[in-house]
C-alpha positions as CSV (number, residue, x, y, z in Angstrom):
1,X,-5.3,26.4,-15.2
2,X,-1.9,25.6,-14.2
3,X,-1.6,27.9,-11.4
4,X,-5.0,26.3,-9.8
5,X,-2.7,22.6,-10.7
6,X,0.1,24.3,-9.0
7,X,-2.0,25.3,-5.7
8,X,-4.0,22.2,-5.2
9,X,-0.4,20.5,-5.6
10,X,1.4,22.8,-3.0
11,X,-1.4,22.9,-0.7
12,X,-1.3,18.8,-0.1
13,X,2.1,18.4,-0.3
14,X,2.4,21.2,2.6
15,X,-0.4,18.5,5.1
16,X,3.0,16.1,4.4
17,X,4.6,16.6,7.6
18,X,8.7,18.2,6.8
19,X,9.7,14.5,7.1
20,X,7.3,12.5,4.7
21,X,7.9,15.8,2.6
22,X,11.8,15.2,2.3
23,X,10.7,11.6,1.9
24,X,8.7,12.7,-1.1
25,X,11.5,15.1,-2.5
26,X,14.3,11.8,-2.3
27,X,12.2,9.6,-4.1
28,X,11.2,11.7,-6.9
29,X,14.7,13.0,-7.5
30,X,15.3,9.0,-7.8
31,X,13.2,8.4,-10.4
32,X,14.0,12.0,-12.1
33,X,18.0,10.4,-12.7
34,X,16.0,7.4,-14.4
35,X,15.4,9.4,-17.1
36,X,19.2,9.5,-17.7
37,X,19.2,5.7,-18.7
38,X,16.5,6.6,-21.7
39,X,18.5,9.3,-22.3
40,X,21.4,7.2,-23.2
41,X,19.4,4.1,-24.6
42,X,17.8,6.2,-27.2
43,X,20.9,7.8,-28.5
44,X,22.2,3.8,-28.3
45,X,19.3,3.4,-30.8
46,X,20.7,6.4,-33.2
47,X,23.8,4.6,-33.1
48,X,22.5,1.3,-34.3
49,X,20.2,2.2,-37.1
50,X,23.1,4.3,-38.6
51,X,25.3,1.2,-38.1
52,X,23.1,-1.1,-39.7
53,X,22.9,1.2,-42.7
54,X,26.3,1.5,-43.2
55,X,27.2,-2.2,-42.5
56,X,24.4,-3.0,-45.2
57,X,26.3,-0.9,-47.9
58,X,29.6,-2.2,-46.6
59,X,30.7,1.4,-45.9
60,X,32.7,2.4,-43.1
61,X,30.5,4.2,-39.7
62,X,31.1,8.2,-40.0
63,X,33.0,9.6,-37.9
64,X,30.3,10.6,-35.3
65,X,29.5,7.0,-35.1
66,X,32.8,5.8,-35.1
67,X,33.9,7.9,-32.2
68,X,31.1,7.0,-30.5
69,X,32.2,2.8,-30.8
70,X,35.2,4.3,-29.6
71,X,33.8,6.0,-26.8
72,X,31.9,2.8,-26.1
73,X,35.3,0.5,-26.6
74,X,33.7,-1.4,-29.3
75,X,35.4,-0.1,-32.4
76,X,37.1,-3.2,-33.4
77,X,34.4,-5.7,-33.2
78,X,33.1,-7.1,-36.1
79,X,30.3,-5.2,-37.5
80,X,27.6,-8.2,-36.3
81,X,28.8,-8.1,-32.6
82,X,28.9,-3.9,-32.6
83,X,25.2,-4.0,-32.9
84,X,24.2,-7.4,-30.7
85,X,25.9,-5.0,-28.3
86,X,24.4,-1.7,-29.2
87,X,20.6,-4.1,-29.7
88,X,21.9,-5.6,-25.9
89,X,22.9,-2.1,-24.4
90,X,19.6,-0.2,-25.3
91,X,17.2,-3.1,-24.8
92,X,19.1,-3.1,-21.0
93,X,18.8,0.4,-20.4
94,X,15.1,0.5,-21.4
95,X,14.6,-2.7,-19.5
96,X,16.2,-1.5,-16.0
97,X,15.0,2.1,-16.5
98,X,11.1,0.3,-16.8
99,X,11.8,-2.2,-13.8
100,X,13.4,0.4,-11.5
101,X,10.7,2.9,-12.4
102,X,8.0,0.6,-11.6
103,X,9.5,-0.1,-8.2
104,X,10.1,3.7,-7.0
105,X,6.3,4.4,-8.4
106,X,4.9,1.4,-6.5
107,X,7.2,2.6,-3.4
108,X,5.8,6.4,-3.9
109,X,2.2,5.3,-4.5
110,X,2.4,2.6,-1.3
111,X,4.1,5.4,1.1
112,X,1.2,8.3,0.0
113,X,-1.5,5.6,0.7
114,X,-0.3,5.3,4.0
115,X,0.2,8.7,5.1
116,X,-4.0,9.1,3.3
117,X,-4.3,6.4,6.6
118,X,-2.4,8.8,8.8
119,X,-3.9,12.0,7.8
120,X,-7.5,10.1,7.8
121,X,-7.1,9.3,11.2
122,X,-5.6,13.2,11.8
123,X,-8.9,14.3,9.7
124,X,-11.2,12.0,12.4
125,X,-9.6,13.1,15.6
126,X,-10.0,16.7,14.1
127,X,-13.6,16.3,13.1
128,X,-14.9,13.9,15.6
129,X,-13.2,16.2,18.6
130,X,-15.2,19.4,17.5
131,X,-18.0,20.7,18.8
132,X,-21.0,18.3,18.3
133,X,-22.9,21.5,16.9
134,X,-20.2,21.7,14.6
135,X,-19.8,17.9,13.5
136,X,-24.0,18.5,13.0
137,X,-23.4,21.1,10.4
138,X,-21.6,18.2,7.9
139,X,-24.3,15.1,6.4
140,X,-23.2,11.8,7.5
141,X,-22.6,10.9,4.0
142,X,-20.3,14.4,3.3
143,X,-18.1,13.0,6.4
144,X,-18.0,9.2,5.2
145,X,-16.6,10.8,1.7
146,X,-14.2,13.6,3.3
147,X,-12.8,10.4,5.2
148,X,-12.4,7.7,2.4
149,X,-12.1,8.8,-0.6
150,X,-11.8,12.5,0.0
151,X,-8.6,11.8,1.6
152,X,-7.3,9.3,-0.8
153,X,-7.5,11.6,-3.7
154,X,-6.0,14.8,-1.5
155,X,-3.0,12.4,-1.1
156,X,-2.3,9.2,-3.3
157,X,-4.6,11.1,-6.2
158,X,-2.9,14.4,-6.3
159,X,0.9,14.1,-5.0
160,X,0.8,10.6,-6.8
161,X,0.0,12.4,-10.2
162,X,2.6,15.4,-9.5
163,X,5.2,13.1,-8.6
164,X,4.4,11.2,-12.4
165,X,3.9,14.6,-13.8
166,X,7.3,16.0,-12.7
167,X,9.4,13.0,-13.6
168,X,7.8,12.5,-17.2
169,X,8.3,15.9,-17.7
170,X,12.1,15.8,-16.8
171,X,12.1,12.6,-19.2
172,X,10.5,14.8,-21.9
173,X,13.3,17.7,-20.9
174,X,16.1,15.0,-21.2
175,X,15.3,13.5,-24.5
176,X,14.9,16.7,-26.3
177,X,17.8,18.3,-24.7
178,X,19.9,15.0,-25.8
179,X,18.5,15.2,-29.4
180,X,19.5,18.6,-29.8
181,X,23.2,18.0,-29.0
182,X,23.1,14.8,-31.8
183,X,20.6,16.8,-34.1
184,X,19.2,19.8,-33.7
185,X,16.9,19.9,-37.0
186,X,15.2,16.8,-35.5
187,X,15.4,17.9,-31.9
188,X,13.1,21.2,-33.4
189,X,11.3,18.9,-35.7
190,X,10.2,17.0,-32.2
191,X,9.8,20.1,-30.1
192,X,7.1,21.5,-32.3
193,X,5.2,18.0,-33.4
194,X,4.9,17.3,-29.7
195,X,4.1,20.5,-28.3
196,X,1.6,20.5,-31.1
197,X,0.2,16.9,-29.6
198,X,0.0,18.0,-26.1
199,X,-2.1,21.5,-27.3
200,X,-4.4,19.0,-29.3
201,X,-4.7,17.0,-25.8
202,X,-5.2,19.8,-23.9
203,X,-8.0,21.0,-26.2
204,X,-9.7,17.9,-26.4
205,X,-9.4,17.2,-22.7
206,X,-8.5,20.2,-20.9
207,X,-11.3,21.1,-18.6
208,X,-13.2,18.3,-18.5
209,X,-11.9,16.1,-15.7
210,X,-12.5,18.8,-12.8
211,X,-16.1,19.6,-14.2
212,X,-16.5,15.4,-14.1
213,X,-15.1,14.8,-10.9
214,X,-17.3,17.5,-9.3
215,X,-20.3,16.0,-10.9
216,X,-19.6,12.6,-9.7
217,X,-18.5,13.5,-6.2
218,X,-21.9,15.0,-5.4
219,X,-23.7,12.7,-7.7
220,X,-22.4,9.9,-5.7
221,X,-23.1,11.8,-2.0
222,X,-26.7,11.7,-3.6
223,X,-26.9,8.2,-4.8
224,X,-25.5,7.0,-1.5
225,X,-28.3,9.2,0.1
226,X,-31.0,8.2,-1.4
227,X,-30.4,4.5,-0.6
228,X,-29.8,5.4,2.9
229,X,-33.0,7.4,2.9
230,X,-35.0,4.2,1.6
231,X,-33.4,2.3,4.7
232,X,-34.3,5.1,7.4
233,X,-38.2,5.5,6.0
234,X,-39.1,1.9,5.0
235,X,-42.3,1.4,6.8
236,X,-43.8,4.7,5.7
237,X,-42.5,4.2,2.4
238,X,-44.1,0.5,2.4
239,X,-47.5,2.1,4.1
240,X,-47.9,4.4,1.6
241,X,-46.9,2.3,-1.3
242,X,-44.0,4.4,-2.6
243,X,-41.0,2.3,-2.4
244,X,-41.3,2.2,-6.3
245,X,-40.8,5.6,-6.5
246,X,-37.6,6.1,-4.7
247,X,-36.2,2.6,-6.3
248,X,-36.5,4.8,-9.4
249,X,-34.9,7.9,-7.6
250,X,-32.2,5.4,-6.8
251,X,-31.9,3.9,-9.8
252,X,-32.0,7.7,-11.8
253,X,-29.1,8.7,-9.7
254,X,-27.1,5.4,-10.2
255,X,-27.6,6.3,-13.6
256,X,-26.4,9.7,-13.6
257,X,-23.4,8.3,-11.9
258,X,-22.9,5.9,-14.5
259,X,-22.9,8.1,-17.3
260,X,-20.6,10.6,-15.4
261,X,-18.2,7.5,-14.9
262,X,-18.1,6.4,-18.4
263,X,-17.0,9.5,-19.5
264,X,-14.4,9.7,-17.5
265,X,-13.6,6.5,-18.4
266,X,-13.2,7.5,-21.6
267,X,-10.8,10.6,-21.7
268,X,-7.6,8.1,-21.3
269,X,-8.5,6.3,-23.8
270,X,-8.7,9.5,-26.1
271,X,-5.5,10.5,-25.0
272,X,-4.1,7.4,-25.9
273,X,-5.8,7.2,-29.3
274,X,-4.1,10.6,-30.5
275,X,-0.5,9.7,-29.2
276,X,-0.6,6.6,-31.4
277,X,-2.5,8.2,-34.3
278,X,0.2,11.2,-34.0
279,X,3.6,8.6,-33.9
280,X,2.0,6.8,-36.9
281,X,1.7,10.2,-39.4
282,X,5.1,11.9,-37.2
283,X,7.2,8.4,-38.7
284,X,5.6,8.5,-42.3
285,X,6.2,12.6,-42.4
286,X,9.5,12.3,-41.5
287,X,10.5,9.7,-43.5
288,X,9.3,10.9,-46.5
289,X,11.5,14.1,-45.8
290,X,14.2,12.5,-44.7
291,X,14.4,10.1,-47.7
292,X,14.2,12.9,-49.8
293,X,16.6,15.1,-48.3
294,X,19.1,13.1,-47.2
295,X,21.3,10.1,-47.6
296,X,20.1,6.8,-46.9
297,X,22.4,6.1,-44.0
298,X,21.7,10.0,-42.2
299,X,18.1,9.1,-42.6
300,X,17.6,6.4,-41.3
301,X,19.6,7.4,-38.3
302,X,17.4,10.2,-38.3
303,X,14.6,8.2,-38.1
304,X,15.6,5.5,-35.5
305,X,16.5,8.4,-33.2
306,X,12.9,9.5,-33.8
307,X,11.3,6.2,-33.2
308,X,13.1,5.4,-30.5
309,X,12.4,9.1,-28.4
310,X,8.8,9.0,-29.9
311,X,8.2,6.0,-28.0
312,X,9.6,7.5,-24.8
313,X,8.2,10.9,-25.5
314,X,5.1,9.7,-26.8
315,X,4.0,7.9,-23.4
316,X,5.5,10.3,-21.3
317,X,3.1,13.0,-22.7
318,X,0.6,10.6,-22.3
319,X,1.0,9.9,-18.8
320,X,1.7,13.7,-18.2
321,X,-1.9,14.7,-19.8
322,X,-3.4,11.7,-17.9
323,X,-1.9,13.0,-14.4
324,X,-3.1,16.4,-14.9
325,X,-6.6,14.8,-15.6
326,X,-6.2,12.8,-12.3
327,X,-5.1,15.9,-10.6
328,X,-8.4,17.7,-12.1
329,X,-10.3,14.5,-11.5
330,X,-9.6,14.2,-7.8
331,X,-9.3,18.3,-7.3
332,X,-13.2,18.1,-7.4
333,X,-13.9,15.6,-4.4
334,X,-10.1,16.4,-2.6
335,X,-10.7,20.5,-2.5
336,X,-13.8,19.4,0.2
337,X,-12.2,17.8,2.5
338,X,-8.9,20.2,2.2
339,X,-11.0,23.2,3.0
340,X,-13.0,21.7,5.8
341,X,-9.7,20.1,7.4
342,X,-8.0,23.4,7.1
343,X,-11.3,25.4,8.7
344,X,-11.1,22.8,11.0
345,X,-7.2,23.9,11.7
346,X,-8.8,27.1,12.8
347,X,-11.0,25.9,15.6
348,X,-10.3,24.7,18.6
349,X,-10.2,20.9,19.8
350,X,-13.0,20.5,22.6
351,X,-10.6,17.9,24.0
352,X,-8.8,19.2,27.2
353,X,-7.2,15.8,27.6
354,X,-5.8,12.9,25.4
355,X,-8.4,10.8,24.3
356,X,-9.1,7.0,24.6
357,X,-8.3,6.7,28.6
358,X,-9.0,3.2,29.8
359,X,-11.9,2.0,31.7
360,X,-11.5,1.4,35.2
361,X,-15.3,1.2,36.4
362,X,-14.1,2.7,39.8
363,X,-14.6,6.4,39.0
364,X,-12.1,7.3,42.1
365,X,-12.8,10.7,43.1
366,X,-15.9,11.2,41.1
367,X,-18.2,13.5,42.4
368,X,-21.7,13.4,40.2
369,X,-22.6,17.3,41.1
370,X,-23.5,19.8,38.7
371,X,-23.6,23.4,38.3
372,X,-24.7,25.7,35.8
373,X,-24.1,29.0,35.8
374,X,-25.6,32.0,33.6
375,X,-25.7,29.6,30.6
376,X,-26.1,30.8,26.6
377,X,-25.8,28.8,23.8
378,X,-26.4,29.3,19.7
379,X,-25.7,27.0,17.3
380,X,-22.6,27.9,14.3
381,X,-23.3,30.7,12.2
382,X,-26.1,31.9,14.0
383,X,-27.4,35.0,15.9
384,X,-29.9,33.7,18.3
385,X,-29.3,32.3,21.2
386,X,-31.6,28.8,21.8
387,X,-30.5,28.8,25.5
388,X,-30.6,31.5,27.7
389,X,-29.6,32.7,31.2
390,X,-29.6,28.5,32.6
391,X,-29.0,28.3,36.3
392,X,-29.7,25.4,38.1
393,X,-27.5,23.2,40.4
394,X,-28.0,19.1,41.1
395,X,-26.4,17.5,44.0
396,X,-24.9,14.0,44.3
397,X,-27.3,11.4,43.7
398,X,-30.8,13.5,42.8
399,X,-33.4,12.3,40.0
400,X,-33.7,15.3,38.2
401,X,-36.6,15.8,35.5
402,X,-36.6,18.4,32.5
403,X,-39.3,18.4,30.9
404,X,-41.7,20.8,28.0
405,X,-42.5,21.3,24.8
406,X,-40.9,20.2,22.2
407,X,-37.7,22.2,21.0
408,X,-37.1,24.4,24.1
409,X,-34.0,23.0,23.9
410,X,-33.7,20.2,26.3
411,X,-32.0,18.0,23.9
412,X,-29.5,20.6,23.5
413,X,-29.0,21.4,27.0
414,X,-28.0,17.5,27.3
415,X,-25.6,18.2,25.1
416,X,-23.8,20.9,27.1
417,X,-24.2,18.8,30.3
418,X,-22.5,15.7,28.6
419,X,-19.8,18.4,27.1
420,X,-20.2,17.3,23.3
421,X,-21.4,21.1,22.9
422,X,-19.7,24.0,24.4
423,X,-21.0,27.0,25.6
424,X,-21.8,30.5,24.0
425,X,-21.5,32.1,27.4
426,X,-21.8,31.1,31.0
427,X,-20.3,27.8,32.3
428,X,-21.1,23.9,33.6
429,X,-19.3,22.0,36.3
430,X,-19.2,18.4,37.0
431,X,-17.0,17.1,40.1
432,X,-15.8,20.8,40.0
433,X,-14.7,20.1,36.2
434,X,-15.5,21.1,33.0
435,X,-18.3,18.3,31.5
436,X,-15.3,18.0,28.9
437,X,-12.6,16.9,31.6
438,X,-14.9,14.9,33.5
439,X,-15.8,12.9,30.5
440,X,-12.0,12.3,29.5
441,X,-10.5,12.1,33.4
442,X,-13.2,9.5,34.4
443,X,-14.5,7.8,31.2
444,X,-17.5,5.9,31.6
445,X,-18.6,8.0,34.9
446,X,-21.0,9.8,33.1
447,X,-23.5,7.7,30.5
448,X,-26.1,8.5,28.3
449,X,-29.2,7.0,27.1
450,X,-30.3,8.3,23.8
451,X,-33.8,8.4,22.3
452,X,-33.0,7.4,19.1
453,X,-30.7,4.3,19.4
454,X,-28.0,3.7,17.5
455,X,-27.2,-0.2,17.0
456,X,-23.1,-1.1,15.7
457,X,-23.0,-4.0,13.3
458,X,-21.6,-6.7,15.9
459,X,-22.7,-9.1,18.4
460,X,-24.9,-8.1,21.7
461,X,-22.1,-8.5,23.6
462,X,-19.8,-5.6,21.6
463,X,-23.0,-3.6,21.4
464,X,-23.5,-3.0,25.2
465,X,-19.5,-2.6,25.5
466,X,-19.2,-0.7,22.2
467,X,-15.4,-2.4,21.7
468,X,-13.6,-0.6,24.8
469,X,-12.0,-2.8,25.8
470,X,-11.0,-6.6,26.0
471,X,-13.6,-8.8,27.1
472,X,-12.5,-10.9,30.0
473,X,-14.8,-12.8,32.6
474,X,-15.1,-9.6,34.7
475,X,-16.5,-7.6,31.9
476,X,-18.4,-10.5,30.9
477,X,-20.2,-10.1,34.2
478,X,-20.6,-6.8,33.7
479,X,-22.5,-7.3,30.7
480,X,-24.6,-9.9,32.5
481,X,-25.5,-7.1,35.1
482,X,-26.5,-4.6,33.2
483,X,-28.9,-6.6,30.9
484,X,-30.0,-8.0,33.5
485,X,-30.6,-3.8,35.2
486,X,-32.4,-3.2,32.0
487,X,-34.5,-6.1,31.9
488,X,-33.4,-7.6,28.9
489,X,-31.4,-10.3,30.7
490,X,-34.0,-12.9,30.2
491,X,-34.4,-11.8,26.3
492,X,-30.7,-12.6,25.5
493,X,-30.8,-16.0,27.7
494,X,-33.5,-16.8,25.0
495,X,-31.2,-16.8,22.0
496,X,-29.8,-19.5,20.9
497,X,-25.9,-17.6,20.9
498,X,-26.4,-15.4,23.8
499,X,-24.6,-11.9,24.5
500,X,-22.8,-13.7,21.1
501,X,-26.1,-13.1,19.1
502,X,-24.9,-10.8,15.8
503,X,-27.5,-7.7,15.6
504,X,-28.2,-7.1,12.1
505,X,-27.8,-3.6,10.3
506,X,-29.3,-0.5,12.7
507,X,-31.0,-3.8,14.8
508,X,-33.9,-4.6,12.5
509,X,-34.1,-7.9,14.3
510,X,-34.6,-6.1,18.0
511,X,-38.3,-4.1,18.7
512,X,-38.1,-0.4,19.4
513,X,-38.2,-1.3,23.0
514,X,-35.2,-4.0,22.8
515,X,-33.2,-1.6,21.1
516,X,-34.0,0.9,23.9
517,X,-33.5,-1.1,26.8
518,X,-30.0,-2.4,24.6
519,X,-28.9,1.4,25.2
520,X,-30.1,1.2,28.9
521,X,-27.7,-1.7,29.3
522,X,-25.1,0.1,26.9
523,X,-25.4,3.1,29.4
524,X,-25.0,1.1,33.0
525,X,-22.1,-1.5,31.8
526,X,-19.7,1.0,33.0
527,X,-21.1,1.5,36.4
528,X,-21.5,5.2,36.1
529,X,-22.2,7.9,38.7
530,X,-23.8,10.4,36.1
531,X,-26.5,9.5,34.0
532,X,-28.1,11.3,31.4
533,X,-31.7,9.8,29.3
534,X,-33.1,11.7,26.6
535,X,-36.3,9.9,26.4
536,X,-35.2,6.6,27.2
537,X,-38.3,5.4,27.7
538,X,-40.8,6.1,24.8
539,X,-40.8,2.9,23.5
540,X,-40.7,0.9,26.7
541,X,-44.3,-1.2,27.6
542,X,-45.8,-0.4,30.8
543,X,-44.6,-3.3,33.0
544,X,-41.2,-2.6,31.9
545,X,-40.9,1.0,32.2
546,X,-42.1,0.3,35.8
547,X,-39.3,-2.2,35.9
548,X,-37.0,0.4,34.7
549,X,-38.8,3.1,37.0
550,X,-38.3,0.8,39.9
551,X,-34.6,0.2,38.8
552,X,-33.5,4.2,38.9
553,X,-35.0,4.9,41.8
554,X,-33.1,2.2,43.4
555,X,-29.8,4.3,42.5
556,X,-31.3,7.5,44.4
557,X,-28.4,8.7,46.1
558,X,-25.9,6.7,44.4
559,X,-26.0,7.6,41.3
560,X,-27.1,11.3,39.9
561,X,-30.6,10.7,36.9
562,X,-30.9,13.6,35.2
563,X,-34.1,12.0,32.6
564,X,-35.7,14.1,29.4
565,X,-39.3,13.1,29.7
566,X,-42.5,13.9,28.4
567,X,-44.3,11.1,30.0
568,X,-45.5,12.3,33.5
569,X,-45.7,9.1,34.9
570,X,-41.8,8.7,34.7
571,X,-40.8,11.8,36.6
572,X,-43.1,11.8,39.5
573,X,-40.6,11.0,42.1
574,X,-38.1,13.3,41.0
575,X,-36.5,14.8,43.3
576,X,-35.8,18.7,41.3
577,X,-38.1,19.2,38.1
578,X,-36.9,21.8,35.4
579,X,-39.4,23.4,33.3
580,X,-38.5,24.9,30.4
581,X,-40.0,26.5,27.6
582,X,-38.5,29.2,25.2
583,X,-35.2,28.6,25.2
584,X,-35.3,28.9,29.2
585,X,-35.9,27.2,32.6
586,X,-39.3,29.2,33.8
587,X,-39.8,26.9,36.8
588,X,-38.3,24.5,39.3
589,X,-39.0,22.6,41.8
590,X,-40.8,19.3,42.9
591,X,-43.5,17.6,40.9
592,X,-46.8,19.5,43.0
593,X,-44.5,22.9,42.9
594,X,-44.4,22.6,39.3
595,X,-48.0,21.6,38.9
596,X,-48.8,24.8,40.2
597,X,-46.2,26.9,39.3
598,X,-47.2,25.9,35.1
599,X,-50.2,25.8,34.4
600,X,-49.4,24.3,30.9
601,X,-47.7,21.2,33.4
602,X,-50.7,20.9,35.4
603,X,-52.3,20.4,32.1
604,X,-50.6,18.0,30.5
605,X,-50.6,16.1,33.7
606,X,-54.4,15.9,33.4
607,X,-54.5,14.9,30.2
608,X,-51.9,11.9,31.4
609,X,-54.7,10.8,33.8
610,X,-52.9,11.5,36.7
């Protein structure tokens, strides 16, 4: 068990770059000399319950104590001021110790949480510049928890702990250590009775927080799926009058959550119930010996020694069980995200160039050509390939069509063209580029229009800009133009707030077409000379996918239209058609080369009525 502590422990600290790491080291080794000032206060304690004896009996100290008043330069006081001193001295020691160790915690725990911000936004460059193939193999909800609290537990939750752990356990080293140099009969006494209360502990709670935290970490991923799933299917769920049945799914997984929570909930409070039982039945054992064995002033010297390290020890133990439970409570959602972030160390970034260049709309130098050459492609741990042998070229300015069945592979072939996928074998060139380097040299030269459309919580405005930039009358006009390309300029005039209209969640309040046209708009704000639609118009009405027809072909040989279609109607005028079906092109040419080239085309363009 303590080895597995031991490498979770190493294994975060060593994400600390050497820096933070030495940062780390100084500020524990600040709170470890801390422990000194108990140290010293509790033997302060000693001192004053023997004193008080032997003031009581009107006997003079011993000579242990009195050298100690000498040591302390107190030795002719009178016998009232010696211990408002001694009471004074200890209750300052234990007071600054307290207030300077709150302060180097609350400075520990406050510089972790920000490097959890730093290495969260390391984790997202890492994940987010991968291979989309790769970014697909992780559930949105397994990525949303590597990145929140994933993190934050690998971080603030495990190197908070072993700082605590280390420290308390120095504290525990000190006080014993100082005890057996003033008595080592007691100092034994203490080392057994508390090694005995930390085995009882580990007993009781040993095991349990890692088995917890695993249970909640997925239990939570599939309460927060299950709401999200409700969301995503709400019309067929409403149609077919099961909403009622995944409220309860919800609700049963809320409740496994719960009870996994209150549990571990509870395992502190255990803890804390046996330290205070075990200080209660340590004092009344060891007075009863003491009185018994020895004389009145010894004992209760004895005993205020006890108290006093008991309630040092005692909470130190405490917090030391409590931070091995957090380090077992946060191993079980922190070892995720450490093993995908260090697989992730392993694999190449697919950006060739810094990311987050600025918009300039100009696209100097941009030349929308394409070539692909001897192209293969198969998704992460798999064997066969679902492209194969792609060859095809597109020059400047051509509507080009793909088009067939359903999963041939088209989708994924837009994904190598925009360079969010990377290929097995073979390679693609934009402007004499990789898709990659086009996309980061000339951002916003190349768009896409996706079938399903995503809608950002925000205004229209931020929607069809997607926050790249400020917003300044030029952009502004920008926006205007490309509703207005995507015929949805007369739409957003009809709101009462404008472009300033606030979409709601996944734009419930916008038809499938509005959304569509939304990512149209999205698509042509930054003026591109490359664009790529994945079925962008499925859920357009007639008039306006004529509209939008009409639109394209007014960029012909301005802008390169490379469109994913099954509708016939929409790739008619294309200039080069692409047929594909199992996993590879089997035809191209124009529209009446392909209608008799496939006769499965020619087909469906019969059953289209035209």
């Amino acid at each position: 068990m303590l080895s597995e502590i031991f490498s979770i422990v190493r294994r975060s600290f060593n994400l600390l770059s050497k820096t933070d790491r030495n940062k780390l080291i100084v500020i524990t080794f600040a709170q470890t000399l801390l422990n000194l000032l108990d140290a010293v206060a509790v033997a302060l304690i000693g001192i004053l319950g023997a004193l008080s004896i032997s003031g009581i009996q009107s006997q003079a100290p011993g000579n242990l104590i009195g050298s100690l008043l000498e040591l302390i330069k107190i030795e002719d006081f009178s016998f009232k001021n010696q211990v408002a001193i001694l009471a004074l001295l200890a209750s300052g020691l234990f007071l600054t110790r307290t207030m300077l160790s709150v302060y180097f915690t609350s400075r520990t725990l406050g510089f972790l949480a920000i490097r959890a911000a730093k290495f969260t936004a390391d984790a997202s460059i890492r994940i987010f510049s991968q291979d989309y193939a790769v970014i697909k193999s992780y559930s949105k909800q397994e990525i949303v928890m590597h990145l929140t609290g994933g993190i934050n537990s690998l971080i603030v939750g495990i190197l908070g702990s072993a700082v605590l752990i280390f420290t308390d356990s120095i504290l525990i080293l000190i006080l014993l250590i100082s005890i057996v140099l003033v008595e080592p009969y007691l100092a034994l006494i203490c080392i057994v009775y508390f090694f005995f209360i930390g085995a009882l502990l580990q007993h009781l709670l040993g095991g349990k927080a890692e088995n917890l935290s695993k249970m909640g970490y997925k239990s939570s991923i599939r309460a927060s799926q299950a709401i999200i799933n409700t969301l995503d299917t709400f019309r067929e769920l409403f149609l077919r009058s099961s909403l009622f049945n995944h409220i309860t799914k919800i609700e049963l997984t809320r409740i496994e959550f719960a009870k996994i929570s209150s549990k571990m909930a509870l395992l502190p409070y255990i803890g804390k119930y046996v330290i205070e039982t075990s200080i209660i039945v340590g004092v009344l054992i060891l007075t009863t010996q003491q009185i018994i064995s020895n004389d009145t002033e010894q004992a209760v010297g004895v005993l205020s020694v006890f108290l006093a390290a008991a309630f040092r020890i005692a909470p130190s133990i405490l917090r030391l069980q409590q931070g091995l439970m957090q380090i077992k409570f946060n191993n079980g959602s922190a070892r995720p995200i450490l093993e995908m972030y260090l697989n992730l160390l392993n694999l190449k970034l697919i950006t060739d160039t810094k990311i987050g260049n600025k918009l300039d709309f100009q696209h100097k130098d941009f030349n929308p050509s394409i070539i692909v050459d001897n192209l293969f492609f198969s998704y992460p741990n798999s064997n066969n390939d679902c492209l194969e042998n792609i060859n095809f070229s597109i020059d400047t300015g051509m509507n080009v069509s793909i088009v067939g069945k359903s999963g041939v592979g088209k989708s994924t072939l837009a994904d190598l063209i925009l360079g969010v996928s990377s290929p097995r074998h073979g390679t693609i060139t934009i402007s004499g580029v990789t898709p990659k380097i086009a996309a980061h040299t000339w951002p916003g030269a190349i768009a896409y229009v996706p079938q399903n459309v995503s809608i950002i919580n925000g205004t229209i405005c931020q929607n069809i800009t997607l926050n790249s930039g400020p917003t300044d009358s030029s952009n502004l006009d920008q926006v205007w133009n490309a509703l207005e390309s995507a015929q949805l300029k007369h739409f957003v005039n009809s709101l009462d707030m404008g472009i300033e209209t606030v979409l709601s969640d996944g734009g419930l309040n916008l038809s499938g077409g509005q959304r569509q046209r939304l990512a149209i708009a999205r698509a042509l704000y930054t003026k591109p000379k490359l664009i790529l639609m994945d079925e962008s118009s499925s859920a357009l009405d007639i008039e306006t996918e004529l509209l939008m027809n009409k639109s394209i072909q007014e960029l012909r040989g301005k802008v390169t239209v490379i469109q994913i279609a099954h509708r016939i109607s929409t790739i008619k005028n294309s200039d080069l058609i692409l047929y594909m079906d199992d996993s590879k092109i089997k035809a191209k040419g124009t529209f009446e080369e392909i209608r008799a080239l496939v006769p499965d085309f020619e087909r469906q363009v019969s059953l289209q009525g035209l």
